[in-house]
FILODO-974469 format. One record per residue (C-alpha): z, y, x; residue in one letter; chain. Coordinates in steps of 0.25 Angstrom, whole numbers, always signed. Layout:
! FILODO-974469
<up:Z, north:Y, east:X, r:A, c:A>
...
//
This chain:
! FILODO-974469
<up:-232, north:+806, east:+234, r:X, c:A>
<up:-222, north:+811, east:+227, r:X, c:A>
<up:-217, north:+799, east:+220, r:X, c:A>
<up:-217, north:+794, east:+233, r:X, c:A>
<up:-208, north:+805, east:+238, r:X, c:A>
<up:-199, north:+802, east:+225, r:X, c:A>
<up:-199, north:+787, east:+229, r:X, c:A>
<up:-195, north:+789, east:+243, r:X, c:A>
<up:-185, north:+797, east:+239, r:X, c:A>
<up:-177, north:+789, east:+229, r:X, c:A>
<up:-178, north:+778, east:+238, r:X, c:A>
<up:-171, north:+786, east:+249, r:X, c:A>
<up:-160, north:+791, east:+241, r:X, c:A>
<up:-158, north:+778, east:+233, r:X, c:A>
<up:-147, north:+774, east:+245, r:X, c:A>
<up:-140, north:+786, east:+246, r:X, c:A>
<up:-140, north:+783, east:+229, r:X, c:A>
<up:-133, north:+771, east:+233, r:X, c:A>
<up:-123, north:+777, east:+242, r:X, c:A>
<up:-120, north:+788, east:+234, r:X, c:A>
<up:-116, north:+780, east:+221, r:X, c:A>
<up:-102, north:+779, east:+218, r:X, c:A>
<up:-97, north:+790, east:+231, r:X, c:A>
<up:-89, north:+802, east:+226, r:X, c:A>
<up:-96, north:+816, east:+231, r:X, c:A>
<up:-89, north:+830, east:+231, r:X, c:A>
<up:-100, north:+841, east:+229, r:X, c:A>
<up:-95, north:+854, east:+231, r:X, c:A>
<up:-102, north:+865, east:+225, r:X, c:A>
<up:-101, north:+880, east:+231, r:X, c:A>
<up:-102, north:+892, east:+222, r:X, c:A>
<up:-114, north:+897, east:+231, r:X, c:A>
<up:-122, north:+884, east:+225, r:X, c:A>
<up:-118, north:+888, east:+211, r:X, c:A>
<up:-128, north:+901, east:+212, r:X, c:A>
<up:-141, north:+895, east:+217, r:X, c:A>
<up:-153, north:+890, east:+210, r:X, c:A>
<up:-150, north:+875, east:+214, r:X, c:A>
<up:-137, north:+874, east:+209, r:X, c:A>
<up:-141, north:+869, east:+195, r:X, c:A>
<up:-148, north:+858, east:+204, r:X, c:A>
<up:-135, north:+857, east:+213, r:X, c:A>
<up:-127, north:+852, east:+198, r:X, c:A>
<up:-139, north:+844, east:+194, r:X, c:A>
<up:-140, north:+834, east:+206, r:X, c:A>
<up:-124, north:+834, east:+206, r:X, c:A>
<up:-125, north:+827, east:+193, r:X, c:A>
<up:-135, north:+818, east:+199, r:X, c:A>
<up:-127, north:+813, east:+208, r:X, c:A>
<up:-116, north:+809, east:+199, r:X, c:A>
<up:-128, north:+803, east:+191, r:X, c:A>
<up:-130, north:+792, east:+204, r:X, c:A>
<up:-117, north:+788, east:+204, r:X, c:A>
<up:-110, north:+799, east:+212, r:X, c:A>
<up:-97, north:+805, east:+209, r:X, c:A>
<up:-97, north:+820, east:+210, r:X, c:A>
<up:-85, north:+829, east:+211, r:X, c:A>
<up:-92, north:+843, east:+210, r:X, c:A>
<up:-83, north:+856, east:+217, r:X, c:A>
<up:-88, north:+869, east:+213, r:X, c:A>
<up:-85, north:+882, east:+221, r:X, c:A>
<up:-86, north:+896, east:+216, r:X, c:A>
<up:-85, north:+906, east:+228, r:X, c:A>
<up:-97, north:+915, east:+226, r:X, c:A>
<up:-95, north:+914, east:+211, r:X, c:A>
<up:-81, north:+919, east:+212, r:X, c:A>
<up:-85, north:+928, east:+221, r:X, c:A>
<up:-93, north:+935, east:+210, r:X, c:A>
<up:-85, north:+933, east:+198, r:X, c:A>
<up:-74, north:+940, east:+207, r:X, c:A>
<up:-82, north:+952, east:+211, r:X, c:A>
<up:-87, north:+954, east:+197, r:X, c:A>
<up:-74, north:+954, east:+193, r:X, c:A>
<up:-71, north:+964, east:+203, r:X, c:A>
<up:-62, north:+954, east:+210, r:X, c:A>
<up:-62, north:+953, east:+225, r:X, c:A>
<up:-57, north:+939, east:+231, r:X, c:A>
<up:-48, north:+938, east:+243, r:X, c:A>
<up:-50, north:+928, east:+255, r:X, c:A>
<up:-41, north:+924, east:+263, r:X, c:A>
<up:-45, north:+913, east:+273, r:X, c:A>
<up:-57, north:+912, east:+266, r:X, c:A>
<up:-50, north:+907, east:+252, r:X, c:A>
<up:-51, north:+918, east:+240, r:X, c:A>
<up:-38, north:+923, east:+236, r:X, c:A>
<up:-38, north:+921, east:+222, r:X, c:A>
<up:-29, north:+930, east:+212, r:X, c:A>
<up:-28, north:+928, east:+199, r:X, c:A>
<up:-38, north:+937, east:+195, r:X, c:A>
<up:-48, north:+930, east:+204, r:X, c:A>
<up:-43, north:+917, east:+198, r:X, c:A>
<up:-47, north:+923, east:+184, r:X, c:A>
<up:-61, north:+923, east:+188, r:X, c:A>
<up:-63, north:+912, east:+197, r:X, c:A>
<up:-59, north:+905, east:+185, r:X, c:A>
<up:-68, north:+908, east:+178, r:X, c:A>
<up:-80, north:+908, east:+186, r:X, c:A>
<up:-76, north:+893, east:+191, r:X, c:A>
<up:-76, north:+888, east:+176, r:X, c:A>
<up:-87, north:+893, east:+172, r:X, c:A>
<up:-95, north:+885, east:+184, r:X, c:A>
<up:-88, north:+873, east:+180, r:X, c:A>
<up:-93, north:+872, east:+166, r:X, c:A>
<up:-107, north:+876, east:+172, r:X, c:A>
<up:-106, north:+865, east:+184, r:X, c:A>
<up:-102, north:+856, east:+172, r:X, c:A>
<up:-113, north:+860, east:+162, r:X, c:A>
<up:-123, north:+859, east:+173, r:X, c:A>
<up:-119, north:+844, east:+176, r:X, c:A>
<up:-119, north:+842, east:+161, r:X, c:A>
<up:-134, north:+844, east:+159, r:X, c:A>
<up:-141, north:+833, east:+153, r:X, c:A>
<up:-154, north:+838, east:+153, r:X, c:A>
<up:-167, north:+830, east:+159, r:X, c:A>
<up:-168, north:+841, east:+169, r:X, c:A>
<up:-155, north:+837, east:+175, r:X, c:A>
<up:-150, north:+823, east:+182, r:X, c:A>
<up:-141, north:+821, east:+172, r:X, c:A>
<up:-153, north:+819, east:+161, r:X, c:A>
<up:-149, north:+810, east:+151, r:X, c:A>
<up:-134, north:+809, east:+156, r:X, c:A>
<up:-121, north:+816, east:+155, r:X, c:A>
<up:-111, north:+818, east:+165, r:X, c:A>
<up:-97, north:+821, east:+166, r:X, c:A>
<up:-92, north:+833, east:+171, r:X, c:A>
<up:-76, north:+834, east:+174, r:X, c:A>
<up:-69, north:+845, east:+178, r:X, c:A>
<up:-53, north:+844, east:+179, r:X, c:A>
<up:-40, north:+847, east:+187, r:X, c:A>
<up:-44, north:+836, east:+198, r:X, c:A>
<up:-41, north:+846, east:+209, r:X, c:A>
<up:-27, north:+852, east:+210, r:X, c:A>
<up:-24, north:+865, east:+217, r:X, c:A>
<up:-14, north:+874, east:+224, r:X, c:A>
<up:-14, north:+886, east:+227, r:X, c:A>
<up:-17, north:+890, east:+241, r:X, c:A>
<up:-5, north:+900, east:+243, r:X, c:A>
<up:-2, north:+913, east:+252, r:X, c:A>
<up:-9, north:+911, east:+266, r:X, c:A>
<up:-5, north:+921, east:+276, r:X, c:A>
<up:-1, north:+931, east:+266, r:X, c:A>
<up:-10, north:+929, east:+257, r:X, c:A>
<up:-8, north:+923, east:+242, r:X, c:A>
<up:-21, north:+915, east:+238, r:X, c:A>
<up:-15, north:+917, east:+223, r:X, c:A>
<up:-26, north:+905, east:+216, r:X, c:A>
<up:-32, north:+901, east:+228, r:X, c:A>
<up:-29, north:+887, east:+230, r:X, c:A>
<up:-33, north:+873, east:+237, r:X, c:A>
<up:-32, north:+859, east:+234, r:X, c:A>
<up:-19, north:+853, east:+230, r:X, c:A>
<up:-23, north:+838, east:+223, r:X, c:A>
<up:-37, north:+832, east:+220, r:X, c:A>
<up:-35, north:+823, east:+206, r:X, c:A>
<up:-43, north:+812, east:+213, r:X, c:A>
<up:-41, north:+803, east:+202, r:X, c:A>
<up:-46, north:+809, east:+192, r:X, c:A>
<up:-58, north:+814, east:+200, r:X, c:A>
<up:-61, north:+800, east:+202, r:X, c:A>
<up:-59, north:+795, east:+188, r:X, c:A>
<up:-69, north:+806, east:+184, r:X, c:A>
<up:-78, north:+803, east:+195, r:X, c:A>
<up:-79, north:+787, east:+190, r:X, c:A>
<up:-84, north:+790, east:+177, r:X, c:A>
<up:-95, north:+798, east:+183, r:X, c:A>
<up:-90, north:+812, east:+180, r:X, c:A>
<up:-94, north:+823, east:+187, r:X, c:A>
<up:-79, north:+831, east:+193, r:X, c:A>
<up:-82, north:+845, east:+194, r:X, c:A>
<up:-71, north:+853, east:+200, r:X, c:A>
<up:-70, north:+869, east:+202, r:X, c:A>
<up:-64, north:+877, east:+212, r:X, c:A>
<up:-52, north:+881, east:+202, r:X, c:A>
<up:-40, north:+871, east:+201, r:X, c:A>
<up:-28, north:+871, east:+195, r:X, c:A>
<up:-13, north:+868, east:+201, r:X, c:A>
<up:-1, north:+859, east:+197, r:X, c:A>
<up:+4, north:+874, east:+191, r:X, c:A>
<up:-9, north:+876, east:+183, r:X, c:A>
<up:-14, north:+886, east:+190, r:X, c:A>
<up:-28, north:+887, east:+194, r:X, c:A>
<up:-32, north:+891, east:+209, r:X, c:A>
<up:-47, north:+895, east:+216, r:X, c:A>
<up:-49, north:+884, east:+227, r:X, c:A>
<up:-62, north:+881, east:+236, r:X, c:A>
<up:-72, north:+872, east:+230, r:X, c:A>
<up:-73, north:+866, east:+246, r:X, c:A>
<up:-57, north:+863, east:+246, r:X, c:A>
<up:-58, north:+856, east:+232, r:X, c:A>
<up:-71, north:+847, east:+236, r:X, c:A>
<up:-64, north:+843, east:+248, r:X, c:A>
<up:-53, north:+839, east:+243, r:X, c:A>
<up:-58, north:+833, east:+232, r:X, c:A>
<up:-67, north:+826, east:+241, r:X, c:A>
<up:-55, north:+821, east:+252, r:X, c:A>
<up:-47, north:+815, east:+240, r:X, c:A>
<up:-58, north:+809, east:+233, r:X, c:A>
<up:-62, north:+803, east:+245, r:X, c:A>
<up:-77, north:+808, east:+242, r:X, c:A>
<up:-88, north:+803, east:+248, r:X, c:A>
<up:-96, north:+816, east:+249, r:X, c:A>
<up:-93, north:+830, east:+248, r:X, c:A>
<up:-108, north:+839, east:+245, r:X, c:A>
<up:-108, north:+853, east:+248, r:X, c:A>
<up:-119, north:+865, east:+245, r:X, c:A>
<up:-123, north:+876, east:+254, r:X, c:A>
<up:-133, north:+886, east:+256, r:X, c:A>
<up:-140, north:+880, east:+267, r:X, c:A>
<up:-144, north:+867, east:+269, r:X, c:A>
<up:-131, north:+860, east:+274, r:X, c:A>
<up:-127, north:+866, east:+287, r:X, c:A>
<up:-138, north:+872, east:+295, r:X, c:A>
<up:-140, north:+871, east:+311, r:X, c:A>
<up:-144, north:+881, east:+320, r:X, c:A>
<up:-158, north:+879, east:+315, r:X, c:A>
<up:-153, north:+880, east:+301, r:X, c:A>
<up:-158, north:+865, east:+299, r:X, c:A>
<up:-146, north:+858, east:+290, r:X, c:A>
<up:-136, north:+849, east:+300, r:X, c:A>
<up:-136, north:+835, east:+294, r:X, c:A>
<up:-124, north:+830, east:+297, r:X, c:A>
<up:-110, north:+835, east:+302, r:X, c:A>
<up:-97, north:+830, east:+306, r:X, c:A>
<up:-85, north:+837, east:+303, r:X, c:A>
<up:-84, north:+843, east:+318, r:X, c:A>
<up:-95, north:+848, east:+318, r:X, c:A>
<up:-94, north:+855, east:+305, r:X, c:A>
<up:-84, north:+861, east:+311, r:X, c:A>
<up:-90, north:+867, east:+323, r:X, c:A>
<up:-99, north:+872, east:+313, r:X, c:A>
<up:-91, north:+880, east:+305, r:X, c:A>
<up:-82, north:+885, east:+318, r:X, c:A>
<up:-97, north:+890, east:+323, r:X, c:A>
<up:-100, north:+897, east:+310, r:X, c:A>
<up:-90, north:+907, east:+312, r:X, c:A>
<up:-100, north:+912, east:+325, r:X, c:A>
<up:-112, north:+908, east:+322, r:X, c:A>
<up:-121, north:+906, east:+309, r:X, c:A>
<up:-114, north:+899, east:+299, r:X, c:A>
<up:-116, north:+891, east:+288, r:X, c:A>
<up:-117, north:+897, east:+275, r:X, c:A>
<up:-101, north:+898, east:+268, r:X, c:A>
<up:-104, north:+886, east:+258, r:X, c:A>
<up:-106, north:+877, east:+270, r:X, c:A>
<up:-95, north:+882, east:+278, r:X, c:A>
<up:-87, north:+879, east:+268, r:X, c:A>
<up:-93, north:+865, east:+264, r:X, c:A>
<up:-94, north:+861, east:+278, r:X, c:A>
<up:-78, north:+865, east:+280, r:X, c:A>
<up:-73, north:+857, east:+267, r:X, c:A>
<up:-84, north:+845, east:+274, r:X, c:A>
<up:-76, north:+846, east:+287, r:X, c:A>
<up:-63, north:+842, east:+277, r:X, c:A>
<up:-70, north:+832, east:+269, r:X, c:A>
<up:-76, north:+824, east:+279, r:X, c:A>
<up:-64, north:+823, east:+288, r:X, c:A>
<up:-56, north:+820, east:+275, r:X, c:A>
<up:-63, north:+807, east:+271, r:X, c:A>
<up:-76, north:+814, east:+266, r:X, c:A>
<up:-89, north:+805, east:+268, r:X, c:A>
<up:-99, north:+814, east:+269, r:X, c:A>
<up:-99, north:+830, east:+265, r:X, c:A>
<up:-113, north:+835, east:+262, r:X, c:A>
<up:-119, north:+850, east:+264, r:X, c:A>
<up:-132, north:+856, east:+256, r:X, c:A>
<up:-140, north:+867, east:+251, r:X, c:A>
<up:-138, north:+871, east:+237, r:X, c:A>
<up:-150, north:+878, east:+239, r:X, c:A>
<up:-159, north:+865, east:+239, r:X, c:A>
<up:-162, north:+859, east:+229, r:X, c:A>
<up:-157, north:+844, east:+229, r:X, c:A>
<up:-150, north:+846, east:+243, r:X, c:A>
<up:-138, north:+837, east:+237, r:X, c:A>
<up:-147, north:+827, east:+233, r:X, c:A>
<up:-155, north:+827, east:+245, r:X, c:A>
<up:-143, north:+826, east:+254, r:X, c:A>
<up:-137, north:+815, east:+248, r:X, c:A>
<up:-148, north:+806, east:+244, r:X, c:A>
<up:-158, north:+808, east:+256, r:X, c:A>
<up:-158, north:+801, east:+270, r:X, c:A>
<up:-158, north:+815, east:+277, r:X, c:A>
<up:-149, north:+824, east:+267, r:X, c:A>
<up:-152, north:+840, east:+265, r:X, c:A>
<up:-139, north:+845, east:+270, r:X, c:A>
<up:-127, north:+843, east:+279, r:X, c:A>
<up:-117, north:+831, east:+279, r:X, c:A>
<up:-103, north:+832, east:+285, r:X, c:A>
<up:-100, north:+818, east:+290, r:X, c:A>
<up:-86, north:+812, east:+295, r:X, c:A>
<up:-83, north:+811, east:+308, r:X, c:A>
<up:-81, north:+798, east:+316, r:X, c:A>
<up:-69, north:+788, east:+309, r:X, c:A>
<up:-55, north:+793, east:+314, r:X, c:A>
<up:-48, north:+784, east:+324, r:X, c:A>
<up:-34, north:+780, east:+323, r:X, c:A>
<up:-28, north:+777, east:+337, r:X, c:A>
<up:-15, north:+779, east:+346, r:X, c:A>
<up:-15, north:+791, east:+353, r:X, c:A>
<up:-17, north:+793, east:+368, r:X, c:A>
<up:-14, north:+805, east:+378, r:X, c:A>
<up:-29, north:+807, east:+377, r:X, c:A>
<up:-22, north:+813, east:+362, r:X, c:A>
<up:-12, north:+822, east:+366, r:X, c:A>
<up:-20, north:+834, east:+363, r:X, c:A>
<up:-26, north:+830, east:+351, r:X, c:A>
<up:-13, north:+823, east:+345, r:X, c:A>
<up:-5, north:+839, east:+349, r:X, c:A>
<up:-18, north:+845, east:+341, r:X, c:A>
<up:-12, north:+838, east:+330, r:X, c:A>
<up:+3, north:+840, east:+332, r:X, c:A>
<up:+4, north:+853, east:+336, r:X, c:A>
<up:+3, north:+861, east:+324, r:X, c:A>
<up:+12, north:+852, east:+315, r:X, c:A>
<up:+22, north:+853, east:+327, r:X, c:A>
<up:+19, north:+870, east:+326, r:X, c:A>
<up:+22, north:+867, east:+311, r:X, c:A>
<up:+34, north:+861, east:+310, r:X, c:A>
<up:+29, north:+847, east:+304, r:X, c:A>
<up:+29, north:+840, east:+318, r:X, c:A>
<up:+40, north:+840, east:+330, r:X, c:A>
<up:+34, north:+849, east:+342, r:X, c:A>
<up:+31, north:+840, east:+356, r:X, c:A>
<up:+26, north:+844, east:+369, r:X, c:A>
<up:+13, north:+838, east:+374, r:X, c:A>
<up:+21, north:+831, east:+385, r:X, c:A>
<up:+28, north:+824, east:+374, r:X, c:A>
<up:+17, north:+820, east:+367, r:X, c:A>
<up:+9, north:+813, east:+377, r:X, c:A>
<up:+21, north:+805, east:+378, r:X, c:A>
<up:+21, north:+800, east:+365, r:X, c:A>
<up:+7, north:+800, east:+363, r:X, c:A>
<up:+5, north:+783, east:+362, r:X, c:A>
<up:+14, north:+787, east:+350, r:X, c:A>
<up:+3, north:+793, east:+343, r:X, c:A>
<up:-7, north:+788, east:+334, r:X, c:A>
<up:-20, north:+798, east:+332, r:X, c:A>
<up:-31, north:+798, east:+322, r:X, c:A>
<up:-44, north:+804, east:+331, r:X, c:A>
<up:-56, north:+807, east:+325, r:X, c:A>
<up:-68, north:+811, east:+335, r:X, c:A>
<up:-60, north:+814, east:+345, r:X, c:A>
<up:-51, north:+823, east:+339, r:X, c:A>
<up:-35, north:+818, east:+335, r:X, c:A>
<up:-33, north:+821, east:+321, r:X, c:A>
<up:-21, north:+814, east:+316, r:X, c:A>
<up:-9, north:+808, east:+324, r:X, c:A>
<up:+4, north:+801, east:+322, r:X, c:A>
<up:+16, north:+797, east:+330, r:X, c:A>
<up:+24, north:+785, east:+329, r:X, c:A>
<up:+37, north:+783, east:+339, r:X, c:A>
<up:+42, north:+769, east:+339, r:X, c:A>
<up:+59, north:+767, east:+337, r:X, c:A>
<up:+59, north:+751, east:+343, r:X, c:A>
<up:+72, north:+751, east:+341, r:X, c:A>
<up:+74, north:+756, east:+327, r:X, c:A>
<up:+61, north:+747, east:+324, r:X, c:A>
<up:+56, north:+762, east:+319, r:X, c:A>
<up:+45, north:+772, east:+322, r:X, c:A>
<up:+43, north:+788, east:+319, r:X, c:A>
<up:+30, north:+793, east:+313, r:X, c:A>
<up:+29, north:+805, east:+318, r:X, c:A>
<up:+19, north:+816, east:+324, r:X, c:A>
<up:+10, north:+814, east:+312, r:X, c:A>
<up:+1, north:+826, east:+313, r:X, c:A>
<up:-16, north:+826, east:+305, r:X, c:A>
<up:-27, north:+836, east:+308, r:X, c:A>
<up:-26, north:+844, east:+295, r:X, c:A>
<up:-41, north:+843, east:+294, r:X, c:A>
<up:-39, north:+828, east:+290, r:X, c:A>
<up:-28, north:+827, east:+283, r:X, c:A>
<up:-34, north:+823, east:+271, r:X, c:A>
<up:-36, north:+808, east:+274, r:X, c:A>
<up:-21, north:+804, east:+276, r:X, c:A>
<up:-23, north:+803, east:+290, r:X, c:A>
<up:-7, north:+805, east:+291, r:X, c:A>
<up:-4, north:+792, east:+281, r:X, c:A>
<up:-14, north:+785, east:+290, r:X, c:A>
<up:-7, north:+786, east:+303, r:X, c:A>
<up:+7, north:+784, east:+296, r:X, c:A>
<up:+1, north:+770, east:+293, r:X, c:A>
<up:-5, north:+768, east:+305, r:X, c:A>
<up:+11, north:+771, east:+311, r:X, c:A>
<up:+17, north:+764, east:+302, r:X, c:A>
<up:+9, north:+750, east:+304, r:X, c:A>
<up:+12, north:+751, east:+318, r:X, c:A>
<up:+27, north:+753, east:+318, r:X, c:A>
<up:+26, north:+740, east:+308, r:X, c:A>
<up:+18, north:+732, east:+318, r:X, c:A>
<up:+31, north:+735, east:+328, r:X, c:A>
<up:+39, north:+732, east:+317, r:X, c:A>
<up:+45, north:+745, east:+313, r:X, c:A>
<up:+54, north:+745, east:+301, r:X, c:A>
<up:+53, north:+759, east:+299, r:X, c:A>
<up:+45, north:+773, east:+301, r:X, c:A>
<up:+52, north:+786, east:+301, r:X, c:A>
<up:+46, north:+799, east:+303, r:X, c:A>
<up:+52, north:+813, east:+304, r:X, c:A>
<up:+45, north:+827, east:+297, r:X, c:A>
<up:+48, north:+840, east:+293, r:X, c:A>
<up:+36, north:+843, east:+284, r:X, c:A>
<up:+31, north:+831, east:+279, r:X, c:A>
<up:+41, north:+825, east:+273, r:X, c:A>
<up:+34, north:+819, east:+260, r:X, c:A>
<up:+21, north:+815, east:+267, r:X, c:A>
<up:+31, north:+804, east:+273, r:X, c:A>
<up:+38, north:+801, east:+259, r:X, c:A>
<up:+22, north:+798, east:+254, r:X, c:A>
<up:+21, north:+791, east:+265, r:X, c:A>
<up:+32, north:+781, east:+261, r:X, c:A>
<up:+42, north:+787, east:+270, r:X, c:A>
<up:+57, north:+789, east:+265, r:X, c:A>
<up:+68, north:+801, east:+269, r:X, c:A>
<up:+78, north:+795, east:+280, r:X, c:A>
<up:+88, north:+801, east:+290, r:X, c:A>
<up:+93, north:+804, east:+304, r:X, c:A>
<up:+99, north:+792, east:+302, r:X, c:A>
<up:+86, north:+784, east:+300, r:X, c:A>
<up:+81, north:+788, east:+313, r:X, c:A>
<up:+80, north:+779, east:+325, r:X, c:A>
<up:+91, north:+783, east:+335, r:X, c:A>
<up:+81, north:+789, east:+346, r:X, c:A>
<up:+74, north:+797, east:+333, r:X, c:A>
<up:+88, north:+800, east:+329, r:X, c:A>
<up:+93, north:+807, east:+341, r:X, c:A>
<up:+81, north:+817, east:+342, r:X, c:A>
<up:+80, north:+821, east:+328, r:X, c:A>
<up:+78, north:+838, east:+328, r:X, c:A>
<up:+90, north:+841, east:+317, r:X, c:A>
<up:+84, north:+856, east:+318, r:X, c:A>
<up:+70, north:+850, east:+314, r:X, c:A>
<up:+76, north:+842, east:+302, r:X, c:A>
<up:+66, north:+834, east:+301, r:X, c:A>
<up:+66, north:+824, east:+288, r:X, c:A>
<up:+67, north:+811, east:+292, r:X, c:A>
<up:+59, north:+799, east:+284, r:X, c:A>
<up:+57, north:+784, east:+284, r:X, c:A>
<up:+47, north:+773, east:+283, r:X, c:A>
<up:+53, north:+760, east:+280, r:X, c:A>
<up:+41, north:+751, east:+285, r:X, c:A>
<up:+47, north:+738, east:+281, r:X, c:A>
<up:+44, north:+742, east:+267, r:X, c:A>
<up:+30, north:+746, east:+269, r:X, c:A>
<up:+20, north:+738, east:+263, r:X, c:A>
<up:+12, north:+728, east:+275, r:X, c:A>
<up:+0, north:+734, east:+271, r:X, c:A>
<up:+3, north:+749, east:+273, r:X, c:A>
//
């Protein structure tokens, strides 16, 4: 019987083996896994995985043992918006505690032993300045001091370590272009990491067994949306432990972003990654993508969503204010990403026929999926169409976003460039910089 069970077994996991091999997974490791009994197991089937052709970028958190390094130093954090403030005397210790786990995270994947899935192997264990920081700054008054976020990912040279099957361990303490260190989230830096590696996976661990229902039975699946629901409920009713909220959060980001699949489990159960990944049911929660995105031209069915969009940039400054009425006027103009029924990208393009030139403008993206180059996307999509009404040129006016346009291949021009209608409206008290795509130059394939 049981040899049977171990047959059955291996022979429904064999596919997912196959699948598996060669995909990049982010597995974030929260500090409240790095306490149980399991968490030995945890490192162990971590190795394995790279051991089956997986390549493994391993974040560790640290909150809880911060916590108490802090309080026995007689030390009491700072939150504000739910970030710890760190000084540099916290930073002292934070240090401290976060190296010491990075030399036991890298002993641990270094066993050898028979006990271990490593037996008879040796693995490589990197750590490095892959993840660039910056600090977070004052926020309503308040100095974050060595708190800090995500400034660059060094992509290739995670990747470089990744194809000669080594293990990238990264903590939650990273360095600046100054050479400062600064206390980020382990969630910010997987996600991140796994937006610009263009992961196939990003694993979580939490207390429960994924994200529970109201019968405390683990939800299998979720889409973004729904995870948000989820989260805005928890605020009233029972909500999932803090590991999961905040997993579930940084999901939300990742799959939107580009992410595959993100994956929820017990660091309580023994296995659960392995179970979740190479059975047919899985153990724990998995946060899918929505529906693929659709690129259309927009419709008076839009409005509302295309102002959703526009409003706050026009509030900031970055785009020129107009009425409702106006819109729905030029609304044939517009072109709008939609995904699930919800507009989450949009761009303008007003033809010049008699210049031969056209204005990119309204260019305005749902900051929640800013990470995929939506913005770039729609410039190409204007841009091919003002070439198939054989446009010589694009121009496009901003106050804020000046060298997004110079990337984009965009030069500096003057009033004088303008088309004469363009000319005779341009808002001298808005001084907008004006710039310049020369499309006869561009490359047919762009």
């Amino acid at each position: 019987m049981r040899t049977t069970e171990l047959v059955d077994g291996f022979r429904q996991s064999t596919p997912y083996v196959n699948a598996h091999r060669g995909k990049t997974f982010v597995v974030m490791l929260g500090g409240e896994a790095v306490d149980q009994p399991g968490y030995r197991s945890i490192i162990n089937d971590v190795a394995l995985l790279t051991s089956l052709g997986i390549k493994i970028v391993l974040v560790f958190g640290a909150r809880p043992q911060f916590d108490n390094a802090l309080s026995n130093a007689g030390l009491h954090s700072k939150f504000h918006n739910h970030i710890r403030v760190t000084d540099g005397d916290s930073l002292h210790i934070i240090k401290q505690v976060s190296g010491a786990m990075q030399l036991d995270i890298t002993a641990m994947l270094s066993m050898s032993l028979s006990s271990t899935p490593m037996s008879g192997t040796s693995l490589n264990v990197v750590s490095g300045n892959f993840v660039i920081a910056q600090p977070i700054g004052i926020d309503e008054g308040v100095d974050y001091h060595h708190s800090g976020r995500v400034r660059r990912v060094d992509v290739e040279g995670i990747r470089h370590q990744l194809d000669n099957n080594s293990i990238v361990l990264l903590g939650p303490i990273s360095a600046s272009v100054t050479g400062e260190s600064f206390n980020l989230t382990a969630e910010e830096i997987a996600t991140q990491v796994a937006l610009r590696l263009d992961a196939d996976k990003m694993l979580g661990f939490c207390h429960e067994a994924g994200i529970l229902d109201e019968h405390g039975e683990a939800i299998a699946e979720l889409m973004p949306n729904e995870a948000e629901l989820l989260l805005a409920r928890g605020e009233t009713c029972n909500a999932p432990c803090k590991s999961a909220a905040v997993f579930l959060q940084a999901s939300i980001e990742a799959c939107r972003g580009g992410v595959h699949r993100c994956h929820l489990v017990s660091y309580r159960e023994d296995g659960a990654l392995l179970q979740e990944l190479f059975s047919l049911d899985g153990i724990g929660t998995q946060i899918a993508p929505q529906s693929s995105e659709q690129l259309r031209s927009a419709s008076i069915a839009d409005i509302n969503g295309v102002l959703n969009l526009i409003r706050p940039l026009e509030e900031q400054g970055y785009l020129v204010r107009r009425s409702r009425e106006q819109l729905e006027m030029e609304i044939e103009q517009f072109t709008v990403i939609e995904r699930d029924g919800v507009i989450i990208a949009c761009a303008a393009f007003y033809p010049f026929s008699e210049d031969q030139v056209g204005e990119f403008a309204s260019l305005a993206v749902h900051p929640q999926y800013r990470d995929a180059d939506r913005g770039s996307f729609l410039l190409r999509t204007v841009i091919n169409k003002a070439r198939r009404q054989g446009y010589k040129a694009l121009f496009a006016l901003t106050t804020r976003s000046i060298h997004w346009f110079l990337e984009q291949g965009f030069d500096c021009a003057g009033i004088e460039d303008l088309p004469a209608k363009k000319k005779s409206l341009y808002n001298y008290q808005r001084r907008s910089k004006i710039l310049k795509l020369d499309l006869t130059r561009l490359p047919k394939n762009r």
